[in-house]
Backbone bond lengths (Angstrom), bond angles and torsions (degrees), N, CA, C in turn:
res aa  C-N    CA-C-N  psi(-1)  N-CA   C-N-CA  omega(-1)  CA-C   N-CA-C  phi
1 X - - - 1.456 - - 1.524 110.40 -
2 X 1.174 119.02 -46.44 1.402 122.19 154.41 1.246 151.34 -11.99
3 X 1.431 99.77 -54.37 1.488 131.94 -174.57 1.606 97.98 -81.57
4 X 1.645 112.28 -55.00 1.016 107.83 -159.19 1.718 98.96 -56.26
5 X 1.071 107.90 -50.54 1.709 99.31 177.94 1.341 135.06 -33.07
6 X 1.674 95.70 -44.19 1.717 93.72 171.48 1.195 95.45 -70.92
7 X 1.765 151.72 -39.51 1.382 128.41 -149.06 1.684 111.57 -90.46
8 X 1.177 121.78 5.75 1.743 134.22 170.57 1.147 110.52 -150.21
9 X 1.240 134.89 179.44 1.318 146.66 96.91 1.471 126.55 -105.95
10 X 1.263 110.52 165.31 1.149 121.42 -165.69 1.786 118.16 -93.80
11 X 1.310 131.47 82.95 1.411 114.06 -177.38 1.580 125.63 -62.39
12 X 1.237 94.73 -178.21 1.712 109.05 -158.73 1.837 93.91 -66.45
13 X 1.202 134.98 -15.45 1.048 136.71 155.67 1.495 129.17 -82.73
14 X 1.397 116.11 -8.18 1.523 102.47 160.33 1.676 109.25 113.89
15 X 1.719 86.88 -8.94 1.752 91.47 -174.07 1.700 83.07 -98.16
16 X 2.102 74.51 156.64 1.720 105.54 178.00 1.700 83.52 -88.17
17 X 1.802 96.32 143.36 1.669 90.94 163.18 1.502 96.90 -134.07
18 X 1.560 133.52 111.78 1.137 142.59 164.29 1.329 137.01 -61.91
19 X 1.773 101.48 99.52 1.207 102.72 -169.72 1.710 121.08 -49.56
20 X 1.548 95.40 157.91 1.297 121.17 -171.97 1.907 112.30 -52.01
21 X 1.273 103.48 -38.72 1.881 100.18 -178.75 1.207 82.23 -90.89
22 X 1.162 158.13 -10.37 1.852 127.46 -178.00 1.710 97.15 -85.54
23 X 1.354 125.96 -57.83 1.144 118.61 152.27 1.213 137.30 -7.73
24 X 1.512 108.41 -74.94 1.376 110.41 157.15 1.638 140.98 -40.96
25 X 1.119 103.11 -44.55 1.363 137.01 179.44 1.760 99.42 -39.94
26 X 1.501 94.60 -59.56 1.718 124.64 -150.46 1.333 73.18 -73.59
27 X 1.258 125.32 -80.54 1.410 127.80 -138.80 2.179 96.64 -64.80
28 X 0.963 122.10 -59.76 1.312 101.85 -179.73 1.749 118.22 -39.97
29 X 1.934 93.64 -73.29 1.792 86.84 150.37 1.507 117.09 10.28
30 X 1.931 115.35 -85.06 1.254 101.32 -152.67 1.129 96.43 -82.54
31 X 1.366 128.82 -28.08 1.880 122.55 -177.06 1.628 95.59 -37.21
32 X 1.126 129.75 -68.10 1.300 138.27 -163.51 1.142 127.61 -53.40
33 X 1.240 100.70 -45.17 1.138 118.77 -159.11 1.912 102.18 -86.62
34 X 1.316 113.17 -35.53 1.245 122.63 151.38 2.009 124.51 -28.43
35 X 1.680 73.27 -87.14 1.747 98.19 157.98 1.548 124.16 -14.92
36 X 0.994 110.15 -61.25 1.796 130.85 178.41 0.869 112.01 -84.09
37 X 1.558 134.18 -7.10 1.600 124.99 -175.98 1.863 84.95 -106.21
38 X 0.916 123.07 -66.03 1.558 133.76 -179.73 1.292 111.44 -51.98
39 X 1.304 121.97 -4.46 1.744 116.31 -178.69 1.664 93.49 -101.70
40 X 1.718 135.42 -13.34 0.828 116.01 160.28 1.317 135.68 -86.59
41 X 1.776 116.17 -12.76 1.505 121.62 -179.95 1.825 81.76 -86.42
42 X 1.302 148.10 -53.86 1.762 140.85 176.16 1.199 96.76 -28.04
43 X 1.484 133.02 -71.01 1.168 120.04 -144.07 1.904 106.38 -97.25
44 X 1.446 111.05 -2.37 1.869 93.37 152.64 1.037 105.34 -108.05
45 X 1.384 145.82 10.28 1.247 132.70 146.14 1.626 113.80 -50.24
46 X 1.063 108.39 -58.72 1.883 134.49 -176.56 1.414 112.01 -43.92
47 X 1.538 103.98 -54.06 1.406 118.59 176.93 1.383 126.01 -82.69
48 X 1.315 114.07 -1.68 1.600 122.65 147.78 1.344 125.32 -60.29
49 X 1.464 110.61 -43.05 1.578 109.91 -174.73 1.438 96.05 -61.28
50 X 1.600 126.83 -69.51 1.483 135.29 -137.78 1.122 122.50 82.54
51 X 1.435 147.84 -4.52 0.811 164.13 132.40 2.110 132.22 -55.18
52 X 1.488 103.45 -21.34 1.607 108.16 173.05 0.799 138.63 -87.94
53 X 1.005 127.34 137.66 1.721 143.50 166.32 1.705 113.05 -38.46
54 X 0.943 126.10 -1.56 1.594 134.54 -157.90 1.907 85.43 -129.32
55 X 1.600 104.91 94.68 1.421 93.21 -177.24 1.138 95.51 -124.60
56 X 1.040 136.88 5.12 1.582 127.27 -179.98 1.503 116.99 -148.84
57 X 1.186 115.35 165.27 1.907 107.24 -172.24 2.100 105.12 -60.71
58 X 0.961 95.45 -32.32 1.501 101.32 -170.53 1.741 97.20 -67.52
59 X 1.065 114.51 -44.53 1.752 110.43 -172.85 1.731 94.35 -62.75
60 X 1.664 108.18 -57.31 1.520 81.06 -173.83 1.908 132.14 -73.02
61 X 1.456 116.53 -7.17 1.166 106.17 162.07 1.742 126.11 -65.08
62 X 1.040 102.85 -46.50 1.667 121.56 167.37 1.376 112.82 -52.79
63 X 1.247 120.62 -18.55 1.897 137.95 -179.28 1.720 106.23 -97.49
64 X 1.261 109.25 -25.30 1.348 107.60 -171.50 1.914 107.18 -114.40
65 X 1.261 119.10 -32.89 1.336 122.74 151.17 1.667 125.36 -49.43
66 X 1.543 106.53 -34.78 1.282 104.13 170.61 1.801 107.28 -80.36
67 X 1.327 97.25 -63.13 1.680 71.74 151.95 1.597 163.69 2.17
68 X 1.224 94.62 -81.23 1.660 126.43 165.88 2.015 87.78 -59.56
69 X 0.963 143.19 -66.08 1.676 143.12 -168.80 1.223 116.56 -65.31
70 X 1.411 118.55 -27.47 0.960 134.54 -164.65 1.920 127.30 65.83
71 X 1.125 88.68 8.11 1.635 90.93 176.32 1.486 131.02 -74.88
72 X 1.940 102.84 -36.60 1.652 84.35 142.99 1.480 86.08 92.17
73 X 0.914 168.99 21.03 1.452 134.54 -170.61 1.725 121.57 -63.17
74 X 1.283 117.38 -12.17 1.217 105.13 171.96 1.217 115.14 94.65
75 X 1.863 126.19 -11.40 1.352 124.55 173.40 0.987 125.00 -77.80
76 X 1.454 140.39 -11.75 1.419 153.74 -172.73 1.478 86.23 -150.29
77 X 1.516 107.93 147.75 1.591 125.40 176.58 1.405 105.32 -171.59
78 X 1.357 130.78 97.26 1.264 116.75 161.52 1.582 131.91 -27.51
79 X 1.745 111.50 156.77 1.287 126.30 177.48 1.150 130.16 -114.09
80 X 1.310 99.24 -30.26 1.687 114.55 -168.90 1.887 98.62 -98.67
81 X 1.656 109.60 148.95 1.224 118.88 -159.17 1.441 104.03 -63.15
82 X 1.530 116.22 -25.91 1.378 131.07 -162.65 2.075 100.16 -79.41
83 X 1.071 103.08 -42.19 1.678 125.03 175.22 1.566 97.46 -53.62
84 X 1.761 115.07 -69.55 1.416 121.99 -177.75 1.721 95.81 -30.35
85 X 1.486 89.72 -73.54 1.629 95.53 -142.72 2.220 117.32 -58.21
86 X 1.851 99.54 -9.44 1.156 102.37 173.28 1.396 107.00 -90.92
87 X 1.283 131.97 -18.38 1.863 131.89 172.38 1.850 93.96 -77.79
88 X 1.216 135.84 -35.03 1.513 119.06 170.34 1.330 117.94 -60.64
89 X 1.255 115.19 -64.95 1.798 119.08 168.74 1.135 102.07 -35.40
90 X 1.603 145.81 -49.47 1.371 131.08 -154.87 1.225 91.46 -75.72
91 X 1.558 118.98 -62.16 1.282 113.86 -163.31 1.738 107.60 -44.95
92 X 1.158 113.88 -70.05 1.747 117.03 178.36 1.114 111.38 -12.64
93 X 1.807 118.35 -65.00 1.378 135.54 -179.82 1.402 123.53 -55.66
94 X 1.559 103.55 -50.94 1.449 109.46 166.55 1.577 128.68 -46.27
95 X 1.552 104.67 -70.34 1.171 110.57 170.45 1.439 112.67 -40.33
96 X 1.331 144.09 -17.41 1.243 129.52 -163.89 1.980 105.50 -109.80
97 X 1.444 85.12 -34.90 1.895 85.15 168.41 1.145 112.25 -69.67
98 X 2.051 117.98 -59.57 1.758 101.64 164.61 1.352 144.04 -6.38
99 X 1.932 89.47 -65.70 1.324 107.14 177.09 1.866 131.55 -63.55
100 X 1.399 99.65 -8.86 1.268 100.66 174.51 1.174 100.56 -94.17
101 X 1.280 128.96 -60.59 1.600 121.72 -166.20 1.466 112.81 -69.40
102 X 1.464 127.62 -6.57 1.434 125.92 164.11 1.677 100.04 -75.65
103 X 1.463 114.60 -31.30 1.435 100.83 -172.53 1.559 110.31 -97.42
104 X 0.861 113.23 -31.99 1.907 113.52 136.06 1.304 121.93 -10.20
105 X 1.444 118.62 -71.52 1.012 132.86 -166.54 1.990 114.41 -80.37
106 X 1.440 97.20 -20.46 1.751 92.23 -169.26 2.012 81.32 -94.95
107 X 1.143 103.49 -21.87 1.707 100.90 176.02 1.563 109.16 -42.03
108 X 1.775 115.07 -73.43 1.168 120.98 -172.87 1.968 101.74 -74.09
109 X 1.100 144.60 19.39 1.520 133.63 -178.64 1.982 81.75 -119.99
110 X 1.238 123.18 -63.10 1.292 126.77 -166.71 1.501 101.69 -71.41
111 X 1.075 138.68 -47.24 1.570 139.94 -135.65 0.930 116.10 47.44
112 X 1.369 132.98 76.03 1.629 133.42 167.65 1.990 108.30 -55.41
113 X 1.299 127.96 145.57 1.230 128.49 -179.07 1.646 84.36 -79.95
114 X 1.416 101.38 150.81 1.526 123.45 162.02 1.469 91.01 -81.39
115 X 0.783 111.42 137.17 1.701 138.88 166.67 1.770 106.19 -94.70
116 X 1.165 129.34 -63.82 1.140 118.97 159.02 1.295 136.49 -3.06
117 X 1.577 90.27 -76.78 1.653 101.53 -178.32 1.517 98.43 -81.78
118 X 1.165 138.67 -43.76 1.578 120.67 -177.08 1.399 114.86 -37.89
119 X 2.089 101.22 -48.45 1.327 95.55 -169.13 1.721 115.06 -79.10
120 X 1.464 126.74 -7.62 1.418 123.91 149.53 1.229 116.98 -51.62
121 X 1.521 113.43 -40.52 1.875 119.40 -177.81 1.794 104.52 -44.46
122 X 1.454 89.44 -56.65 1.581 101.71 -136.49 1.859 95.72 -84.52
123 X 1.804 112.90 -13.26 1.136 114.70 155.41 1.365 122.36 -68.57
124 X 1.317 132.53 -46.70 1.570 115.74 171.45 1.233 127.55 -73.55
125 X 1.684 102.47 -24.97 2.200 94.09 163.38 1.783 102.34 -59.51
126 X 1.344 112.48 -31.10 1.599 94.04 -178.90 1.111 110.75 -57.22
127 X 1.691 131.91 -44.72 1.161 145.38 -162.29 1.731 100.98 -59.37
128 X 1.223 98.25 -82.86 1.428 105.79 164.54 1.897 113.09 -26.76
129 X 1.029 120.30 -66.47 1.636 110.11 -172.49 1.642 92.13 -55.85
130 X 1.066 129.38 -50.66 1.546 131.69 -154.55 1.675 93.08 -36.78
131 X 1.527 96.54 -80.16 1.866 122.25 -172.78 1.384 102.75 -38.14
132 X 1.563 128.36 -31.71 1.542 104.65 -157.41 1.677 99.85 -111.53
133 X 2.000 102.66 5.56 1.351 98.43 -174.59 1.988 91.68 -88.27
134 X 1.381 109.93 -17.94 1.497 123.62 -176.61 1.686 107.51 -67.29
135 X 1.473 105.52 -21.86 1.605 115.41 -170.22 1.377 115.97 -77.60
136 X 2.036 92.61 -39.52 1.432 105.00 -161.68 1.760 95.32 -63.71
137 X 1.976 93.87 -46.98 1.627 102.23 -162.68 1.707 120.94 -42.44
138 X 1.282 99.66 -29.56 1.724 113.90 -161.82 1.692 76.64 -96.88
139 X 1.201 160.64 -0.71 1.190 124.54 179.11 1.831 108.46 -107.87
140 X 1.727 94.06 -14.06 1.397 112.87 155.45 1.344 132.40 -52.72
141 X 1.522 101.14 -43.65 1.508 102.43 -175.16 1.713 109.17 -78.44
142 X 1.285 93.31 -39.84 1.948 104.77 167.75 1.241 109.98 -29.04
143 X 1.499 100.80 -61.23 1.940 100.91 -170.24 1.837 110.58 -74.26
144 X 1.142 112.28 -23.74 1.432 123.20 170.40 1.626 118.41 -54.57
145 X 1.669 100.22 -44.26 1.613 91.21 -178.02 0.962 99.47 -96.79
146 X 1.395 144.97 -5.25 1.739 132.00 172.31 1.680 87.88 -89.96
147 X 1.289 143.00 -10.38 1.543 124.16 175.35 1.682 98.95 -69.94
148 X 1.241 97.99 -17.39 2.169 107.67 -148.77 1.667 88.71 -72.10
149 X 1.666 115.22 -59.99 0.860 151.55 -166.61 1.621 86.06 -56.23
150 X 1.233 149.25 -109.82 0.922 169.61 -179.51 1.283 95.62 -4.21
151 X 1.195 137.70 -82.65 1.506 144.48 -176.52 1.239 117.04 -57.08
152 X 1.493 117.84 -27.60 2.247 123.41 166.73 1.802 82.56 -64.28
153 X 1.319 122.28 -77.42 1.560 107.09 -165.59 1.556 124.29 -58.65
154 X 1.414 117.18 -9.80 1.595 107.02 169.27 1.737 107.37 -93.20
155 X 0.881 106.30 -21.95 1.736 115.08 -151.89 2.388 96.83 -79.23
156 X 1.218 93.87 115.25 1.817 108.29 -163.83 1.732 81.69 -57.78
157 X 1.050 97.51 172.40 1.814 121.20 -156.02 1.546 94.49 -131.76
């Protein structure tokens, strides 16, 4: 029960909002955890040809991390179609975990506004104006039929 506390809280609307290091956490997690599962189908792909640059488990994690960053250096690169097609998936994958924890990160340096919750904010002040514009209306019509009333008993016959 604990844990879960540090990994959300709950706002005044009911949404879980997941803090920023549990987030993080997860998302490297899967970078990695990716990484290490795919550096073993890279590197018997690699070692089928006989011919690659990807000769040991360490070349292909370092082949598929650059990958995942996209930086690429170009020192290890698969050959075999099976090699290609596991350095594309990383990249796909990569680029998309990167991209959260880089935007993660300019989140807590920049403070980007949650949009989310603003737009929950700025939905219950609507709510709120709605009901009390419904309050004013009915207290309008009140004074309307006692104006009605008022003017049938002054108004000569």
């Amino acid at each position: 029960m604990k844990l879960s506390k540090q990994m959300h809280t709950v706002d005044e609307f009911g949404v879980q909002n997941y803090s920023g290091k549990f987030l993080a956490l997860i998302a490297v997690g899967t970078l990695y955890g990716t990484i290490t599962l795919f550096a073993f189908l890279l590197l018997y792909f690699e070692q089928q040809t006989g011919k690659s640059n990807i000769t040991n488990y360490a070349d292909a994690f370092w082949t598929l991390q650059m990958s995942a960053s996209t930086i690429g250096f170009g020192d290890h690169y698969p050959i075999s179609i099976g090699g290609r097609i596991i350095v594309a998936m990383m990249f796909y994958i990569g680029v998309g975990l990167v991209g959260f924890i880089g935007a993660l990160v300019a989140d807590k340096i920049v403070g980007f506004a949650n949009t989310n919750v603003r737009n929950r904010e700025l939905r219950k002040q609507n709510d709120e104006l709605l009901k009390h514009n419904k309050l004013l209306e009915g207290k309008i019509d009140t004074l309307l039929r006692h104006m009605e009333k008022f003017n049938n008993k002054n108004s000569p016959q």
